[in-house]
Backbone bond lengths (Angstrom), bond angles and torsions (degrees), N, CA, C in turn:
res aa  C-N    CA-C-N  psi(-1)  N-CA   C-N-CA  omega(-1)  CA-C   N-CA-C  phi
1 X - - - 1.436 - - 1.525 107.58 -
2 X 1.039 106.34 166.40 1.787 120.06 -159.52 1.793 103.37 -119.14
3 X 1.196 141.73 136.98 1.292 129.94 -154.91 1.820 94.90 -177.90
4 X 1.454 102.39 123.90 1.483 107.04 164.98 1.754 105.38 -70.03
5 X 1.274 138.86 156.50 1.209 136.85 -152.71 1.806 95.79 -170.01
6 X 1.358 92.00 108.60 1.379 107.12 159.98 1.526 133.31 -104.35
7 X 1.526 107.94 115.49 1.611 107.62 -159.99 1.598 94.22 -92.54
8 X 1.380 120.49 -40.99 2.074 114.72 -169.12 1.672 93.18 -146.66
9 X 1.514 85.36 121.44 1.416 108.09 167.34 1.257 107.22 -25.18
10 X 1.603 127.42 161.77 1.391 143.73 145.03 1.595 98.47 142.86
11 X 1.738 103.94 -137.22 1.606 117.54 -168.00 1.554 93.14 -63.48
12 X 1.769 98.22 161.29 1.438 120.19 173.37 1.089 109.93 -51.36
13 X 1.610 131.53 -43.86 1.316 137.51 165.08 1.377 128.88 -8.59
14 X 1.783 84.33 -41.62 1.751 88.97 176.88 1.583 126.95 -104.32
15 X 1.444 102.64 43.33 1.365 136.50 165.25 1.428 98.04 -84.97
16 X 1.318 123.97 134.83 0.932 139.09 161.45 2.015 123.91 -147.55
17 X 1.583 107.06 141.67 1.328 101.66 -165.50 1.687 113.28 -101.38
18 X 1.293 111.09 120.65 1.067 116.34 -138.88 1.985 93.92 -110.61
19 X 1.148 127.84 172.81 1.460 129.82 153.97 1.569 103.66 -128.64
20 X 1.205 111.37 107.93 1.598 121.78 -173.09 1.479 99.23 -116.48
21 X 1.274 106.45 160.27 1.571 124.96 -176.69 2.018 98.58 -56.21
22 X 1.870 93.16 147.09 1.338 92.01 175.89 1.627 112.56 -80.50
23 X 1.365 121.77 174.62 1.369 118.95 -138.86 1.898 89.37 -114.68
24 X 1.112 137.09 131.92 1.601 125.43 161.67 1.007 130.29 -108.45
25 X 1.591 146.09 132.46 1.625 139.20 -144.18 2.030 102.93 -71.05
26 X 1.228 95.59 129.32 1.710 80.16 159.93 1.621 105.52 -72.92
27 X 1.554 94.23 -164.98 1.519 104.31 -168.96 1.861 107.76 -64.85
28 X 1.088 101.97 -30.63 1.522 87.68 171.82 1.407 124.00 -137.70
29 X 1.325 100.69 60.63 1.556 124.92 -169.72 1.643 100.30 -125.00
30 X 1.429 93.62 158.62 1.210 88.41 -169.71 2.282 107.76 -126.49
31 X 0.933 134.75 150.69 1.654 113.97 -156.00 1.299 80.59 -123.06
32 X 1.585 99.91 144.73 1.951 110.25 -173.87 1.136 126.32 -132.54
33 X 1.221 127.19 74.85 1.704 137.18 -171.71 2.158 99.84 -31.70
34 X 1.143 90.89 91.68 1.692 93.41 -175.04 1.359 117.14 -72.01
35 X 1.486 127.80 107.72 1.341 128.34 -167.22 1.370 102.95 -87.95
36 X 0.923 125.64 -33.18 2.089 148.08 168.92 1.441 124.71 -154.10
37 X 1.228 78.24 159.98 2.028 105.00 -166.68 0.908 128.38 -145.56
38 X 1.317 144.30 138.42 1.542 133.46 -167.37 1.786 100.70 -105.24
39 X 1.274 113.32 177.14 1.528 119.36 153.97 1.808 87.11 -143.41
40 X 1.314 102.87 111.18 1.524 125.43 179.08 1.591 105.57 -91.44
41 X 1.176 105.92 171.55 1.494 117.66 166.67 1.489 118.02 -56.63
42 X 1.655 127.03 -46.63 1.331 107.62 166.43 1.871 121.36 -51.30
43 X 1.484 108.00 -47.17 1.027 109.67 170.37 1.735 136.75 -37.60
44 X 1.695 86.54 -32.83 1.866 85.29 -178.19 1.492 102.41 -85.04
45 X 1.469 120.00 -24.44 1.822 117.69 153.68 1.167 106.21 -21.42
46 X 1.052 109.26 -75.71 1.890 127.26 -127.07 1.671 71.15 -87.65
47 X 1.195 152.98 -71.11 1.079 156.62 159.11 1.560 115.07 7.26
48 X 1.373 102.95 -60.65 1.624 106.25 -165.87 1.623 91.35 -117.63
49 X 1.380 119.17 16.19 1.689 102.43 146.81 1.720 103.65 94.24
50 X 1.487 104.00 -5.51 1.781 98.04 174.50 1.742 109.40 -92.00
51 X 1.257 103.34 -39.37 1.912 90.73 -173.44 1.683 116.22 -19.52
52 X 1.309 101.85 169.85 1.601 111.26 176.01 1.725 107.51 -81.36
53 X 1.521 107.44 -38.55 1.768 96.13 -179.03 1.637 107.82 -135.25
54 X 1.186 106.59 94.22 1.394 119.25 163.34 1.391 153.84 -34.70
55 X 1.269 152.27 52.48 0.865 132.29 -142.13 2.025 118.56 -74.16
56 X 1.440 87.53 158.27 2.130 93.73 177.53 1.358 124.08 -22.48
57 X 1.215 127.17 149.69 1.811 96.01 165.56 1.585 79.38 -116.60
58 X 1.608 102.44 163.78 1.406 123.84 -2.18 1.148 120.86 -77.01
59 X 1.961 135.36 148.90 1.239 121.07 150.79 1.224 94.86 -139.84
60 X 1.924 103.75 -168.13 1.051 121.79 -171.68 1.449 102.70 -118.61
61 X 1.176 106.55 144.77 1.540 110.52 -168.08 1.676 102.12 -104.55
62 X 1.054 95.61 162.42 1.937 101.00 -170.66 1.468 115.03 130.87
63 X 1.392 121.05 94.11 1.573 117.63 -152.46 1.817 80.03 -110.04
64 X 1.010 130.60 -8.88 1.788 104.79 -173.45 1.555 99.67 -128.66
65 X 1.355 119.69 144.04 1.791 98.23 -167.22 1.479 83.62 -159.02
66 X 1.926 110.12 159.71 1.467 98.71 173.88 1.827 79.29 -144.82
67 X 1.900 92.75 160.99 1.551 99.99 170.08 1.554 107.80 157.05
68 X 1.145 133.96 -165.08 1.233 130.99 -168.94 1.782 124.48 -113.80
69 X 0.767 93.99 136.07 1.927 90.41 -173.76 1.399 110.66 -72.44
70 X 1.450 105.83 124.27 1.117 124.29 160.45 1.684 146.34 -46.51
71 X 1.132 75.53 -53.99 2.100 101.30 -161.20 1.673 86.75 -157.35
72 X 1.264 106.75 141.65 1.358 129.29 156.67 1.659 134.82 -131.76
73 X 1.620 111.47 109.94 1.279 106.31 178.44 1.512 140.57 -35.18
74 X 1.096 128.94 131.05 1.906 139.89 165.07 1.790 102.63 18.18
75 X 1.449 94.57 -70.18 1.247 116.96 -165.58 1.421 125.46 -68.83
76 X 1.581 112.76 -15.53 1.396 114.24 -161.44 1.726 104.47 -94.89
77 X 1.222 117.45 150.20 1.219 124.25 -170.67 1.610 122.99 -143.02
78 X 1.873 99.57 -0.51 1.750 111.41 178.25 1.050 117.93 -119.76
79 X 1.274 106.95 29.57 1.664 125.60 -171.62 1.512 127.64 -169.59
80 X 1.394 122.01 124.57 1.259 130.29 -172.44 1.287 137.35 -127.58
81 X 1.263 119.17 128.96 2.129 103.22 -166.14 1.361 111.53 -50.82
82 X 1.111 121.51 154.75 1.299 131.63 -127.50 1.583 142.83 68.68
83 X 1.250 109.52 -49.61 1.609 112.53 171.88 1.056 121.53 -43.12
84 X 1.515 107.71 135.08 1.588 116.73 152.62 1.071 150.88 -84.86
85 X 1.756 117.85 123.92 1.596 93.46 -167.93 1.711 98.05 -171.51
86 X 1.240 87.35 171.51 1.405 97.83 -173.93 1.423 139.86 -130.25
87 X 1.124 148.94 171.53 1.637 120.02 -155.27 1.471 95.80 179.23
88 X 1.523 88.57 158.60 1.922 110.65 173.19 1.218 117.05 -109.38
89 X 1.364 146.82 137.77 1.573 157.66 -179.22 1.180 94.94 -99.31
90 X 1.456 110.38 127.82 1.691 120.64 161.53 1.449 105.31 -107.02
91 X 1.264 92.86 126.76 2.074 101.76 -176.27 1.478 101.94 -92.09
C-alpha cells in the first residue's frame, strides 16, 4: 500500500510517499479500501506540529476518508466487505 507518511512535525516537505506494509483489522476493527481522503485544516496542525493532540510519528495524516470495507475483524457485526462508507479519525 502507498501512504503519505509523516516521520517529524513541521513543513509539508516532510510528507513523504511511502509503500508500507498492508494493514489487517484487529478483532474489532474494521479495514477500508479508501477511495478518498482529505488533508483538512486540522490536518495541516497535526502536520506542522501545532494541534492540541498529536499523534506518534510516523503517521499518516487524513482525518476524513470515504470507500468500501475490506476485511472485518472477529468482533465486528455492523459492517461487511463490500459496504460503503465513510468516517472521521480522531488523533
Amino acid at each position: 500500500m502507498r501512504a503519505l507518511v509523516v516521520h517529524q512535525h513541521g513543513s509539508l516537505e516532510n510528507l513523504t510517499l511511502e509503500t508500507v506494509p498492508d494493514p489487517q483489522p484487529g478483532p474489532e476493527e474494521v479495514l477500508v479500501d479508501v477511495h478518498a481522503a482529505s488533508v483538512n485544516f486540522p490536518d495541516l496542525l497535526v502536520i506542522g506540529g501545532t494541534y492540541q493532540n498529536l499523534p506518534a510519528t510516523p503517521f499518516v495524516p487524513g482525518k476524513d476518508f470515504a470507500g468500501t470495507v475490506a476485511a472485518v475483524g472477529a468482533k465486528v457485526s455492523g459492517a461487511q466487505p463490500g459496504d460503503r462508507v465513510m468516517g472521521q479519525i480522531e488523533y
